[in-house]
C-alpha positions in Angstrom: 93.3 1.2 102.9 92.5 0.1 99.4 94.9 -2.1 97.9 95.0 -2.2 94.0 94.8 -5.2 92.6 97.0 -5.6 88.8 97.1 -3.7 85.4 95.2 -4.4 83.1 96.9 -2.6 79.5 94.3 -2.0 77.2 96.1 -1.7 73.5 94.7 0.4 70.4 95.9 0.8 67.1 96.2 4.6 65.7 94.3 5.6 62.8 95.4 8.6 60.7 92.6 10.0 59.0 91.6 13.6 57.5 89.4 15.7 59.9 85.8 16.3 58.6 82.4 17.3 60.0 81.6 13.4 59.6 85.2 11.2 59.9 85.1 7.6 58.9 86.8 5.5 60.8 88.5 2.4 58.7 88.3 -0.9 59.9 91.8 -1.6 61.0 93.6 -5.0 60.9 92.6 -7.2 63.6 96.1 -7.6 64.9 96.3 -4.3 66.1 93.0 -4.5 68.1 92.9 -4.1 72.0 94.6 -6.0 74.3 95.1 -7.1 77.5 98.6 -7.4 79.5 98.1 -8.9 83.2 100.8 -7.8 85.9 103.2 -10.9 87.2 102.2 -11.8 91.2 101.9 -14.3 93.8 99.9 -17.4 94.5 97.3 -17.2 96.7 96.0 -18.6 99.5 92.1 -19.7 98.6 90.2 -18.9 95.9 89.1 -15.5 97.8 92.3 -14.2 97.3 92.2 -14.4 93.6 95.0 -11.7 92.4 97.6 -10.9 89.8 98.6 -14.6 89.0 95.0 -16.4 89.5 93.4 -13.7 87.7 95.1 -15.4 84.5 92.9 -18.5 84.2 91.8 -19.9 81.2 89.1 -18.7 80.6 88.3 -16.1 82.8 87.0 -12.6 81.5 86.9 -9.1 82.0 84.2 -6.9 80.7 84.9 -3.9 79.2 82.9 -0.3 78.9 84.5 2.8 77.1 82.0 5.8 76.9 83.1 8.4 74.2 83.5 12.1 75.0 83.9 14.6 72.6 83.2 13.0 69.3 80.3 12.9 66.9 80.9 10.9 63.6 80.7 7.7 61.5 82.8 4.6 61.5 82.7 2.3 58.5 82.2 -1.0 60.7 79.4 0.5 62.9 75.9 0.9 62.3 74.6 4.5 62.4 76.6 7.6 64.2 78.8 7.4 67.1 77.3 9.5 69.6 78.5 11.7 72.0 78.8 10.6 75.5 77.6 7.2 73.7 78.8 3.4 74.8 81.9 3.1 72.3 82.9 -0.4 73.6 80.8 -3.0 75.8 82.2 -6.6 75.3 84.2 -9.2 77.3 87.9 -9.7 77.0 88.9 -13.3 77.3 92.0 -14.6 78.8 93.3 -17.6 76.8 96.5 -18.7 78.0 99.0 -16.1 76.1 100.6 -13.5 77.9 98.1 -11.2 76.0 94.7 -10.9 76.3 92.6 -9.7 73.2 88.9 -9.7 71.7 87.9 -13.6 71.1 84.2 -11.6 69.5 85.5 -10.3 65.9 85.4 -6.9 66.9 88.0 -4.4 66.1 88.1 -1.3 68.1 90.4 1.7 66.6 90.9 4.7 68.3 88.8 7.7 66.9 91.1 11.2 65.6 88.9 13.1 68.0 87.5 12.8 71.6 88.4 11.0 75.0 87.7 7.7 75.9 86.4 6.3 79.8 86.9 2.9 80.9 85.0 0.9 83.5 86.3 -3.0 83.4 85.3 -5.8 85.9 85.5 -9.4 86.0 82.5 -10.5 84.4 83.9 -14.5 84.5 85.9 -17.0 86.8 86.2 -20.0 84.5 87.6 -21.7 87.7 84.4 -21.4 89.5 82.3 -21.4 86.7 80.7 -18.4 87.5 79.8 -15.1 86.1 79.1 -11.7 87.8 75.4 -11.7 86.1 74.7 -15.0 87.7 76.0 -14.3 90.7 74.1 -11.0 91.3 71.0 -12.0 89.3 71.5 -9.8 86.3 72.7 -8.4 83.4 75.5 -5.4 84.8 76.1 -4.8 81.5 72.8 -3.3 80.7 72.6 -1.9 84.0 75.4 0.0 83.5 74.6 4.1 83.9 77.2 5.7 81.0 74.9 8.9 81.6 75.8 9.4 84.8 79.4 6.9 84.8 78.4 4.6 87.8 77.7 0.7 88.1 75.1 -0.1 90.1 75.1 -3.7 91.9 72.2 -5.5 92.9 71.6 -6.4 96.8 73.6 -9.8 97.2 73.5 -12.1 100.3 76.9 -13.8 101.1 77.2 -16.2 104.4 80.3 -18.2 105.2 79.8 -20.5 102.7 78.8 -18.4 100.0 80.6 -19.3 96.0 84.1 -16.8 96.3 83.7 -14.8 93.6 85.7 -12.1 93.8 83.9 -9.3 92.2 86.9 -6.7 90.8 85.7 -3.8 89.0 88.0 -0.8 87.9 87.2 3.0 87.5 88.6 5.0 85.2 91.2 5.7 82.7 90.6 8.7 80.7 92.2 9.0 77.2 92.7 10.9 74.6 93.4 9.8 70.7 97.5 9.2 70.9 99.0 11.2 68.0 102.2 9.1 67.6 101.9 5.5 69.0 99.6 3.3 70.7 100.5 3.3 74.1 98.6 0.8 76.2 95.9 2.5 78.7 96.0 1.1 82.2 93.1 0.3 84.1 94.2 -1.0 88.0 91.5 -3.4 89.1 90.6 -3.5 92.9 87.8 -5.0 94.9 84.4 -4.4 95.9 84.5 -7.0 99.1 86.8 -7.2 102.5 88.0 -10.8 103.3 88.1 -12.2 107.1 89.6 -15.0 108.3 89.1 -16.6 111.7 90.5 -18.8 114.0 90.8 -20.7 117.4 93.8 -21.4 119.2 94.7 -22.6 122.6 97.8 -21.1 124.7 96.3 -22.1 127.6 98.0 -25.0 129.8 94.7 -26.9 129.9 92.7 -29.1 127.3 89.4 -27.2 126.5 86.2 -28.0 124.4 84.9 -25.4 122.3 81.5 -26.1 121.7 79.8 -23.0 120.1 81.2 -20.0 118.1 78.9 -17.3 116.7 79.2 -14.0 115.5 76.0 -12.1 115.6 75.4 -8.7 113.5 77.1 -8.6 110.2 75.8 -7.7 107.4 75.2 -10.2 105.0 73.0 -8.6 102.6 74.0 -5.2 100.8 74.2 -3.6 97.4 76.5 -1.1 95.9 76.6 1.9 93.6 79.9 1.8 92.1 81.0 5.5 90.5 83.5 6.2 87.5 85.8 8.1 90.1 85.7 7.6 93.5 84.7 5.1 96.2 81.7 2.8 96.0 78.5 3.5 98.1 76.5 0.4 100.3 73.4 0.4 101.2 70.7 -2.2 101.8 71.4 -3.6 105.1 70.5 -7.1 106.6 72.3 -8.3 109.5 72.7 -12.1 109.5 71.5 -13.6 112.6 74.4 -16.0 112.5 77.8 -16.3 110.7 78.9 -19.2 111.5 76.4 -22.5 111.0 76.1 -23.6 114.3 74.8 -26.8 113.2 77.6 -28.0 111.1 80.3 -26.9 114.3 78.0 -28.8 116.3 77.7 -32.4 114.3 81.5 -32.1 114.8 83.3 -34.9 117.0 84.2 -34.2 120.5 87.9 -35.1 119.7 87.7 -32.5 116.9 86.5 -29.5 118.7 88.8 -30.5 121.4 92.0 -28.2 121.6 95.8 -28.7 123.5 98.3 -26.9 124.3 98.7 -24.9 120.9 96.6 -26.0 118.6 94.3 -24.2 116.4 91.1 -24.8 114.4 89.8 -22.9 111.6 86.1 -21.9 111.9 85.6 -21.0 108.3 87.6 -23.7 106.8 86.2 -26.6 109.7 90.0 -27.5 109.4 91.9 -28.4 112.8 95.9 -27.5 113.2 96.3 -26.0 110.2 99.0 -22.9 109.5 97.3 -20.9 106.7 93.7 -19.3 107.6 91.3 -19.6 104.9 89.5 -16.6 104.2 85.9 -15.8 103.1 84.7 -12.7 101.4 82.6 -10.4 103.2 80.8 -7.6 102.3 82.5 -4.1 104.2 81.2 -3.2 107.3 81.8 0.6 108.5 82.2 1.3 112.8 78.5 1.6 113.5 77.4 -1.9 111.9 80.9 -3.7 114.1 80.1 -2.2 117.1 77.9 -3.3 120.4 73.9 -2.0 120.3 75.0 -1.0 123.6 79.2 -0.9 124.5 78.0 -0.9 128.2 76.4 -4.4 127.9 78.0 -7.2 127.4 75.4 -9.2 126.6 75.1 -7.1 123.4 78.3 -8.1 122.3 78.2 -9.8 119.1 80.9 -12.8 119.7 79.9 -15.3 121.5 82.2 -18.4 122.9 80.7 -21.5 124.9 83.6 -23.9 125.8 84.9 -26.1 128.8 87.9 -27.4 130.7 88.3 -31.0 130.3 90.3 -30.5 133.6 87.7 -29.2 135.2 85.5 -32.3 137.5 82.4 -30.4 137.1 82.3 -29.8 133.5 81.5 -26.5 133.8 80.1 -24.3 130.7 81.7 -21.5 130.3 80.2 -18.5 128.3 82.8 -15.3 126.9 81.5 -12.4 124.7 83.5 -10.4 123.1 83.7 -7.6 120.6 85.3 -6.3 117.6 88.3 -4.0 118.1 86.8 -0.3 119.1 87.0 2.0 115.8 87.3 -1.4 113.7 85.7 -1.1 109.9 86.5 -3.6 107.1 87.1 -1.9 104.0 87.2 -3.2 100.9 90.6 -4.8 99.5 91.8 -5.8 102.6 91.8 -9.1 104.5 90.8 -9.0 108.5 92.6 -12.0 110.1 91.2 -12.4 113.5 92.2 -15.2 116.2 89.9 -16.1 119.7 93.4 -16.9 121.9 92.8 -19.0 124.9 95.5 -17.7 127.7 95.1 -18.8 131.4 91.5 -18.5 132.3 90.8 -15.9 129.6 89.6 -15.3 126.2 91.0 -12.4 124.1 90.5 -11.5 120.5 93.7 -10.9 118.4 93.7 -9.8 115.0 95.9 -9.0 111.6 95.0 -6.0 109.0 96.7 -6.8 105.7 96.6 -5.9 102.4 95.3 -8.3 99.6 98.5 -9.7 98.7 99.6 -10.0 101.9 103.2 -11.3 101.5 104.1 -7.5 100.5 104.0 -6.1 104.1 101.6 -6.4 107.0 101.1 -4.7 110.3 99.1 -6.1 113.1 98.5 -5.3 116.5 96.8 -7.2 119.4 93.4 -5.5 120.6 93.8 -6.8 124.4 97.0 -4.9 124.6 95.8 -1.9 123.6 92.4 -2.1 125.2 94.6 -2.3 128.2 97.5 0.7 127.8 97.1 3.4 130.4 94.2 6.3 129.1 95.3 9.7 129.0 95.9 11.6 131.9 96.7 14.8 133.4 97.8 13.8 137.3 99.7 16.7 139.1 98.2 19.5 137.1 96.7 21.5 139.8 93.4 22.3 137.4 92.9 18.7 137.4 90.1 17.4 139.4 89.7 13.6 138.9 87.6 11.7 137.9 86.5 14.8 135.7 87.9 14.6 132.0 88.8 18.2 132.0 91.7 20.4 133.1 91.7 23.8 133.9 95.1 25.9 133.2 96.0 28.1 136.4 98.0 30.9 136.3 99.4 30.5 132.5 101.6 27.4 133.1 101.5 24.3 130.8 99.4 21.7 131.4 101.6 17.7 131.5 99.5 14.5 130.1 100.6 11.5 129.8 99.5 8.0 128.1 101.1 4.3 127.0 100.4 2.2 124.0 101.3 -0.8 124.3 101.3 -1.9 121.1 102.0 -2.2 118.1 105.9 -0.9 117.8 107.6 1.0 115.4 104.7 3.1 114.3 104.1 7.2 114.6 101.7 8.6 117.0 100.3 11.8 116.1 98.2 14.0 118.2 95.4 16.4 116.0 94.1 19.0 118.3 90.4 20.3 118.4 88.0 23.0 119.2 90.1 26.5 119.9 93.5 25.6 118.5 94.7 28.8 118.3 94.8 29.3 121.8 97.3 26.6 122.5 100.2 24.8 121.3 101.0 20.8 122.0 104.6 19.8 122.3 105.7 17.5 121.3 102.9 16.5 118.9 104.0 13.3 117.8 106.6 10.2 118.3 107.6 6.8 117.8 105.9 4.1 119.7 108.1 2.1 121.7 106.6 -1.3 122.7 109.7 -1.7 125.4 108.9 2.0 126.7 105.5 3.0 125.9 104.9 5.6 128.5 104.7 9.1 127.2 104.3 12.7 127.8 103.4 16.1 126.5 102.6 19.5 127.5 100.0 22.0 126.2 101.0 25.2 126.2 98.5 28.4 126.3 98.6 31.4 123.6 98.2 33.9 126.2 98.5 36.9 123.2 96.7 39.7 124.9 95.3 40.4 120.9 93.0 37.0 121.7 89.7 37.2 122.5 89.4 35.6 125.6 85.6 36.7 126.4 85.0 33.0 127.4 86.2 29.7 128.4 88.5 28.5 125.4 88.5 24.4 124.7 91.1 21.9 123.2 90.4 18.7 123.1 92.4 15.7 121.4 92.6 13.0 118.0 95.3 10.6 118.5 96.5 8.8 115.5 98.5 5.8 114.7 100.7 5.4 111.7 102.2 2.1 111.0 104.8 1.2 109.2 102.7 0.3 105.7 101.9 4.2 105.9 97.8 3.3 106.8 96.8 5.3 109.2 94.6 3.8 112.4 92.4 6.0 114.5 93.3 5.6 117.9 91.2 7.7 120.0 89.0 4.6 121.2 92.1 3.1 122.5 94.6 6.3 124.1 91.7 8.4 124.4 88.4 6.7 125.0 86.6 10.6 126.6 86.9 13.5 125.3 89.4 15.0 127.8 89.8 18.6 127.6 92.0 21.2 128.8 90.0 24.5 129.5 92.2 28.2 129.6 90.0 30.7 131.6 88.8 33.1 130.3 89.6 36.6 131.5 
């Protein structure tokens, strides 16, 4: 689900020059340097959001590293040999208002006549924060940087709700060679290192209610990252937050503040009430493990936590909900999680949004209390079925019918992945279009019954069920269709 970010179109200037054993490399005209061409977008939302159009702030910088493959020589305007598998460029390119971006330092790269050239870029400056990556993670990444072995390591970095937005974009790689004939710009496409989440309250109840305490309990606040050449980047360092939200700022709040009607909303991040945009916050990614309950049987291990009351109610009652993220839910980087706690009638539900950075593009969404709630897979009138077993046992050859709903969302694929002995059976059909006004299904599994098959013992197929929505991500929906492994067994012989 990674989104990229913009282009950034690194320049060069062409050098003609003689081949040697040792090439010199003249110092070309400073016009025809490196430089920067930033993709048109869209304005954003919050700071956090900072894309295609806020990345062009005066100001703001991007630091660049080009390691040099396949080249050992001299350059007039460098001191000593260039090196293989050396640091050929390490310096900031500053934005300054043009549609171009270029060197601000003096320096003139030109390309060499021989060997490839890496680059690793990431913001290294937002001039509208006032901030640079080296403050911000307490060090000089520039140094850190590992050319030997291509990867960018970042520092462990603790970020609460209220943390400075800087949006740490990084990107990895571009590999070029010399250009014989022109100087075609080299892309490098940004994307970034956090997720963003947004979240929100909102009443579609029929009563008035005080919300008096939200928490969320369990993420992880504190990481670092190992960020390759090619590839995805790797978190470790853990430290789970003991609270998200400050529950001393929410509570200093006035009683008319936290009080909602009939549909209206307040933003817990942004401490703004009735307002239509949510504000998001970075966050660091979180995989399945770190989102989910200790324990999914209790409750009380659930990291959300709601205290609120009906102002209806005589008694003043206080009501406690807990609730969980989405089964199977991860945050990834370059995406934005917008989540909503919906009062209905008597009843709390979590509702959420998964969109891509620049969100306006497209966006899917689904509502977790819908599917939470579809009927589970099931293989009623088989006779090999024996509830409340999970399994099903295929008599006498004959297909085996299951059946499930998804409620929601609509217009997406569902795909069904068999596992364990495939060979031995066949699922028709195997996928389908979700219907949200029909979202009853059916399909058969059909046994291989090829007399050429060992069938020496019990032979298993279990099920993966997939989601595909219409952005082309892909969702895992086994926690929601197909929360056991149900199986269907063929005897063996």
């Amino acid at each position: 689900m990674r989104k990229t970010f913009t282009y950034l179109l690194l320049a060069f200037a062409a050098s003609a020059v003689a081949l040697s054993c040792h090439r010199e490399i003249p110092v070309i005209p400073e016009e025809d340097g490196i430089f920067f061409i930033a993709e048109e977008g869209t304005t954003p939302a919050s700071k956090a959001l900072l894309n295609n159009n806020t990345l062009k702030t005066n100001g703001n910088r991007v630091h660049v590293m080009d390691v040099l493959a396949g080249f050992s020589g001299t350059a007039s305007w460098a001191e000593g040999n260039l090196v293989e598998g050396g640091l050929y460029i390490n310096d900031d390119v500053v934005y300054s208002g043009a549609v171009v971006w270029g060197f601000n330092s003096g320096r003139v790269y030109p390309w060499t006549t021989d060997g490839g050239h890496q680059f690793f870029g990431w913001l290294s400056y937002d001039s509208a924060l006032d901030l640079t990556a080296d403050t911000r993670f307490g060090t000089t990444l520039a140094d850190d940087f590992d050319y030997s072995n291509r990867k960018l390591p970042i520092p462990a970095l603790e970020m609460t709700a209220d943390s400075d937005q800087f949006d740490f974009m990084y990107g990895n790689t571009a590999y070029y060679l010399m250009p014989r004939t022109s100087t075609d710009p080299v892309p490098i496409t940004l994307q970034h290192l956090f997720s963003a989440i947004s979240l929100q309250i909102k009443n579609e109840s029929m009563d008035e209610i005080l919300v008096k305490n939200v928490t969320i309990e369990g993420l992880k606040n504190k990481k670092s990252a190992e960020i390759p050449f090619v590839g995805d980047p790797t978190f470790t360092n853990y430290t789970a937050t003991h609270e998200f939200l400050d529950n001393a700022l929410y509570y200093a709040l006035p009683t008319a503040t936290k009080t909602l009607t009939t549909d209206q909303t307040y933003d817990l991040l942004a401490r703004v009430k009735n307002t239509a945009i949510a504000e998001y916050r970075l966050i660091w990614p979180q995989t399945e493990e770190e989102l989910a309950p200790s324990d999914v049987n209790d409750i009380s291990t659930y990291p959300i936590t709601v205290e609120y009351e009906y102002l209806a109610d005589e008694e003043h009652i206080n009501h406690t909900a807990k609730l969980r993220f989405p089964e199977g839910e991860s945050f990834e980087p370059g995406v934005r999680y917008a989540f909503t706690l919906l009062f209905t009638q008597k009843h709390i539900q979590l509702t959420f949004k998964v969109n891509p950075w620049n969100y306006n593009l497209y966006e899917w969404s689904y509502d977790e209390q819908s599917i939470s709630e579809v009927k589970e897979l099931d293989f009623k009138d088989n006779p090999g079925y024996d509830k409340p077993s999970k399994t099903c046992r295929i008599v006498g050859g004959d297909p085996v019918k299951g059946t499930f709903s998804v409620v929601n969302p609509s217009g997406a694929i569902w795909s069904i992945e068999p596992v364990g002995d495939v060979e031995y059976f066949t699922i028709s059909p195997n996928q389908g279009t979700v219907d949200s006004n029909n979202p009853d299904y059916e399909f058969y599994v059909i046994p291989n019954l090829d007399p050429s098959l060992d069938r020496s013992t019990d032979k298993e197929l279990r099920f993966k069920f997939h989601i595909q929505f219409t952005n082309g991500t892909v969702h895992d929906a086994n926690s929601e269709i197909n929360r056991d492994d149900w199986t269907v067994i063929l005897p063996k012989n």
